[in-house]
C-alpha positions, 0 to 999 in steps of 0.5 A: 897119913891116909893111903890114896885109896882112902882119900875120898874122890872129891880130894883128888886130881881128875887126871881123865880131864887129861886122858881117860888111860895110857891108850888115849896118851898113847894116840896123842904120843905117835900123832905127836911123833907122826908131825914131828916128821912134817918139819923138816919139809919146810926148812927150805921153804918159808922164806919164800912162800907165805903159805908155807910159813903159816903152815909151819906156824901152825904146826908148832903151835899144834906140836906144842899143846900136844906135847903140854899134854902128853908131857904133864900127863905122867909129870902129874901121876908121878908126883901123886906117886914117886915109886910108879914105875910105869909112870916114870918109864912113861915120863922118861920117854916123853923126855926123849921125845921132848928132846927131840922136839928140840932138835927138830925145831931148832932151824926154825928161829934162825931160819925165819930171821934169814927173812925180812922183819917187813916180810914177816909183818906183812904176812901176819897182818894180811889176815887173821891165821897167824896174828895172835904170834905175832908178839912172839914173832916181833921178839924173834928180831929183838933179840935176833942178836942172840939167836945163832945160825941153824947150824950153831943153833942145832948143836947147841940143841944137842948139848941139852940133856947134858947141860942140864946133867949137874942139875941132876947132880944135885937133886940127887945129892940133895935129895937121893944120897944126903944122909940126914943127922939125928939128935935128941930133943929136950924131951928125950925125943930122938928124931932124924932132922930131914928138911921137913921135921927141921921146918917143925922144931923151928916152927913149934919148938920153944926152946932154943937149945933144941933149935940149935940142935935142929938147925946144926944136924941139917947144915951139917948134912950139907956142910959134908959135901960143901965141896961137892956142892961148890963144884957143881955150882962152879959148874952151873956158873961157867955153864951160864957165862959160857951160854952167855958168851955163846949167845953174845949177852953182855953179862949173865944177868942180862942173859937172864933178863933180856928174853922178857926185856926186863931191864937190869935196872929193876933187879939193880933197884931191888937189891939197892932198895931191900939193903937201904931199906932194911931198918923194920927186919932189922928192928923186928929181930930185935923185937922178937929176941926182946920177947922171945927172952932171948941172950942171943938171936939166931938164923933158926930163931927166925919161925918160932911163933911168938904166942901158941896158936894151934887152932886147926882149920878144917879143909871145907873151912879153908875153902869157905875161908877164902871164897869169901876173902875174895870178894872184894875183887867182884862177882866174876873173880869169886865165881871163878873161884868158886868153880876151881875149889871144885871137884877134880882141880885140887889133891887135897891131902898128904898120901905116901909117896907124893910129892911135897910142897904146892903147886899150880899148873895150867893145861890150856886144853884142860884147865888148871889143876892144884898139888896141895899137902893140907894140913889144917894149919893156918900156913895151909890156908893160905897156901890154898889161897897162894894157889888158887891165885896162880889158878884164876891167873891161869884162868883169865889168861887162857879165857883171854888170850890164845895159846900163843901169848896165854902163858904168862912169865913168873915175874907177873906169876907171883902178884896173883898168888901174894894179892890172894894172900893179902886179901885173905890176911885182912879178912881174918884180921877183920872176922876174929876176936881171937887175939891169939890169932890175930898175933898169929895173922900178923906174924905171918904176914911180916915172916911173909915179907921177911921170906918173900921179899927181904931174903929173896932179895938178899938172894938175888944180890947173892946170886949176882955176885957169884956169877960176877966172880965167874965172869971176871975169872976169880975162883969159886971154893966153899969159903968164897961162896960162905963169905958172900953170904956172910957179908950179906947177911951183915948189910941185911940184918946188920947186928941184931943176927948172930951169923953161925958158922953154918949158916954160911953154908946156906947157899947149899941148900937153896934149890933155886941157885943150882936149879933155877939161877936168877929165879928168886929176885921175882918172888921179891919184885912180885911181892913189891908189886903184889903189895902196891896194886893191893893198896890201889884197890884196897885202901880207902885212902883212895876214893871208891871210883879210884879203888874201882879203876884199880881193880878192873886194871887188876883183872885186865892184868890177869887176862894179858896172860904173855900178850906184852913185856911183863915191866909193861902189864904191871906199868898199865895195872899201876906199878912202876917197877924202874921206880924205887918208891914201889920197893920201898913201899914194902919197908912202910907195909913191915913197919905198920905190921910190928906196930900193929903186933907190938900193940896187940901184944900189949894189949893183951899183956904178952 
C-alpha cells in the first residue's frame, strides 16, 4: 500500500474542482449562514403573495446546492483520510449547520400546503422562474396527508440528530468497539479474521476447513453482542413504526415506499417472484458442491472460485477495458466516459486510512467524482465499470435536467452501474481465448445474480417481516430474528444449503438493516430491470431498428434524472416492474449462464 503522497497525481481526486483550500469553503459556510437568516421573513408571506414565494423557492434551491458543496467537501477529504482531524472538526460543524438547515425550513412544506394546489400551479405556470419545481412542488399535495402542521413538523425536526443516534450505535459497535477473532490456517498461517481478510479466505482459499474457520471467527465476533445488536435493532424498528404512525402511513413499508409513489406491489412481486423462482440458485449450489468435491455445502462456500484465475489487469488496462465495452451505447455515452476516466474524477489506489469499498457521488456544480480501492483483480475491473455507470448517470442527469429534478432516486440509480457491468461481461467473454477466464467471467456474473438479485431479495423479504413483527406488537429477541432468517434461507435455497447456527445471525452484520431500512430491495428490482432494458438493446433477437429504439430510450432514462416517478422512467424505457414476467426474467438469465459454465467446464475437462 502506497502512502498518498507517492500515488501520482493523475490517480487521485482534484478536490480544488471544489474549493481551492478551507478559506474559499469558508466564504461558502458564512454565505450559507448569512441566507439562513432571510428564511424566517417569509413564513408569513407566501401564502399571499406570489413574488414572495418564488423568492423562498429560489432561495432554498441556492441554500441547498451551497450546502451539497460545503457538505461533501470535508465528507471527501475524510474519507481519503480517517484520522485528519481537522477534516473531521470541519465535518462536525457542517453537520450542525445541516442540522439547523433543518429546523429552519421545517415551515416551509406545511406552510405551502395552507395554499391552494390551483393557487400554486397557477403560479408555477405564469412564467418560467419556478417551473422546473414544479414536480417536486405537485408531490408536496400528493402526499400532504403525511406532512403535519409547522409546529409538529418543527418538533420533529428536532428530534433528528437523536433518532439517527442508534445508527451511531451501531457503527460504532460494528466498526470502532467489534474485537475480531484470530485463527490458524491450514498453512500454519495466523490471521486476525476482520470483515476484509474473511472476503479473501472465502475468495481464494481452497480448503474448507480453513473456510469454516474464517466464517466461524467473524460471526463469532458478532454473535457476542447478539443481544446488543438485537436491541438496537429493536430500536430502529419501533423508531420506523412510530415515524410511520406519526405521519399517518398505513404500514412502514409503505412509509418507505410512498415518497417516490412506488406501489407496494412491486416489492410484494419482488420477493414472490425470487422465492417461486429459485430453482437455477438452488441447482447451482448443487453444482458447485458436485465440482468443488464437497460432502457438505456451506454459506462460506459461496466465493470460492472454481478454477484459479489470478490474472491481474493493470489500472490503464481496465480503463481501456471498459471504454471500449461501452460502445454499443453510441459515440455520446463512450465520449462521456472517456472524459470521466480523466484526470481529477477518480482516486484510484488503497493509501492508509481511506476509506474502503467504491463509491460514485455527484456534485451538480462540480461534476462527479469516483472513490475506488483498485486492486488489479478482475472484481476491480468491473467495480470501475459499476461506478463509471452511476458517474454518466450523474452525467446525462445534471447536462438534462435542472438541480431541481437532476438528482435521481436509487430505485433507477442501480440500472446504470448493472447495465455497465453486462456490457463489460460480454465484451470480455467475446475477446478471450482464455478458457480459465472466461469460467472465471461466468462465475462472476451468476455470484452477481446470487448477490445482487436472489440475496437482496431474500433481504427484503427479511426486512418486511421484522417490521411487520414491530407492528403487530410481538418481541423482537436474537432467536426471533435468527429464525426469520433461517426460515428464509430454507424457502430460498431449499436443501442444498447447510444453514450453520451462525449463519443465522447474519442479519447482524448487514449495515443496510440498521443503517438504511427497506434499502437492499432496490439493488434487486435494479438488477431485474437493468437485466430486461440490457436484452432490449442488445439481443439480436430483436431487429436492429428495435435494438436502436432500446437504446435511445436508455439514454433518455439516464437524463430524466428525478423529473417523474421512478415506476414511470423505467415504463417509458421498456420495463414494467407491476409485471412479474420482468423478475423472472432473471431466473431464465441464471439459467443460461450454468449451462453456459457447466459446458465450458466440460469442454475443458474440469
Amino acid at each position: 500500500m502506497k502512502s498518498r503522497d507517492d500515488v501520482d497525481k493523475k490517480y487521485k481526486w482534484n478536490t480544488e474542482d471544489i474549493y481551492k483550500d478551507w478559506n474559499e469553503w469558508q466564504k461558502d459556510v458564512e454565505e450559507m449562514k448569512n441566507l439562513m437568516k432571510e428564511i424566517p421573513q417569509y413564513e408569513n408571506k407566501i401564502e399571499n403573495s406570489r413574488e414572495d414565494f418564488v423568492k423562498l423557492i429560489k432561495l432554498e434551491e441556492k441554500l441547498s446546492r451551497i450546502l451539497e458543496k460545503v457538505y461533501l467537501y470535508p465528507y471527501m477529504l475524510k474519507d481519503l483520510d480517517s484520522t485528519n482531524q481537522l477534516v473531521s472538526e470541519k465535518l462536525q460543524e457542517i453537520e450542525f449547520l445541516y442540522a439547523q438547515f433543518s429546523v429552519a425550513t421545517s415551515w416551509i412544506s406545511p406552510k405551502i400546503l395552507e395554499i391552494p394546489k390551483e393557487t400554486v400551479e397557477e403560479w408555477i405556470d405564469r412564467d418560467d422562474e419556478i417551473k422546473e419545481h414544479k414536480f417536486n412542488l405537485m408531490e408536496l399535495y400528493r402526499l400532504r396527508t403525511h406532512v403535519l402542521d409547522k409546529d409538529k413538523e418543527k418538533l420533529l425536526s428536532h428530534f433528528s440528530q437523536y433518532m439517527g443516534s442508534v445508527n451511531d450505535i451501531y457503527d460504532e459497535l460494528s466498526t470502532s468497539d467489534i474485537v475480531w477473532n484470530e485463527i490458524e490456517l491450514s498453512t500454519g498461517e495466523k490471521v486476525q479474521v476482520t470483515n476484509g481478510m474473511y472476503s479473501k479466505i472465502l475468495d481464494g482459499n481452497k480448503n474448507q476447513e480453513d473456510r469454516r474457520k474464517a466464517f466461524e471467527a467473524l460471526y463469532g465476533a458478532y454473535n457476542v453482542n447478539k443481544n446488543t445488536y438485537s436491541a438496537i435493532y429493536k430500536g430502529i424498528l419501533q423508531r420506523d413504526v412510530s415515524t410511520t404512525r406519526a405521519k399517518n402511513y398505513n404500514s412502514s413499508l409503505e412509509k418507505a415506499l410512498e415518497p417516490n409513489n412506488i406501489p407496494v406491489k412491486v416489492y410484494e412481486n419482488l420477493i414472490k417472484s425470487a422465492k417461486e423462482n429459485s430453482e437455477p440458485l438452488k441447482r447451482y449450489v448443487e453444482f458447485r458442491k458436485k465440482q468443488l468435491k464437497l460432502d457438505s455445502y456451506h454459506y462460506y462456500d459461496n466465493q470460492v472460485k472454481l478454477v484459479d484465475y489470478t490474472k491481474e489487469f493493470s489500472y490503464e488496462e481496465a480503463k481501456d477495458i471498459v471504454l471500449k465495452s461501452v460502445k454499443p451505447l453510441g459515440e455520446d455515452y463512450f465520449k462521456n466516459l472517456e472524459k470521466a476516466i480523466g484526470e481529477g474524477w477518480l482516486d484510484v489506489y488503497e493509501t492508509p486510512n481511506k476509506r474502503s469499498g467504491a463509491y460514485s457521488l455527484n456534485i451538480y456544480d462540480v461534476h462527479p467524482y469516483m472513490l475506488l480501492n483498485y486492486n488489479g483483480t478482475m472484481d476491480s475491473v468491473f467495480t470501475l465499470a459499476h461506478e463509471l455507470g452511476h458517474t454518466l448517470h450523474s452525467m446525462y442527469s445534471t447536462e438534462y435536467q435542472p438541480y431541481a429534478t437532476n438528482d435521481y432516486t436509487i430505485f433507477v440509480a442501480e440500472v446504470a452501474s448493472t447495465f455497465n457491468e453486462r456490457l463489460l461481461l460480454d465484451y470480455m467473454l467475446k475477446n478471450t481465448d482464455d478458457s480459465k477466464e472466461k469460467i472465471a467471467l461466468i462465475e462472476e456474473a451468476i455470484g452477481n445474480i446470487m448477490g445482487t438479485y436472489y440475496l437482496q431479495a431474500l433481504f427484503a423479504n427479511y426486512e418486511y417481516e421484522a417490521h411487520k413483527l414491530v407492528e403487530e406488537g410481538n418481541p423482537i429477541t436474537p432467536d426471533v430474528l435468527s429464525e426469520i432468517m433461517t426460515k428464509l434461507f430454507a424457502e430460498y435455497f431449499g436443501d442444498s444449503l447447510v444453514m450453520d447456527e451462525l449463519q443465522k445471525i447474519i442479519w447482524a452484520r448487514i449495515p443496510h438493516f440498521f443503517n438504511s431500512p427497506y434499502y437492499v430491495y432496490q439493488y434487486a428490482t435494479s438488477f431485474a430491470a437493468s437485466s430486461r432494458l440490457y436484452e432490449k438493446v442488445i439481443d439480436e433477437k430483436y431487429s436492429k431498428e428495435e435494438r436502436e429504439e432500446a437504446r435511445i430510450k436508455y439514454l433518455e432514462l439516464l437524463k430524466s434524472g428525478g423529473n417523474n416517478y421512478p415506476i414511470e422512467q423505467l415504463k417509458l424505457a421498456g420495463v414494467n416492474l407491476l409485471e412479474a414476467e420482468n423478475f423472472e426474467a432473471v431466473a431464465h438469465e441464471m439459467t443460461r449462464l450454468i449451462d453456459l459454465l457447466e459446458e465450458e467446464l466440460k469442454k475443458n475437462n474440469l
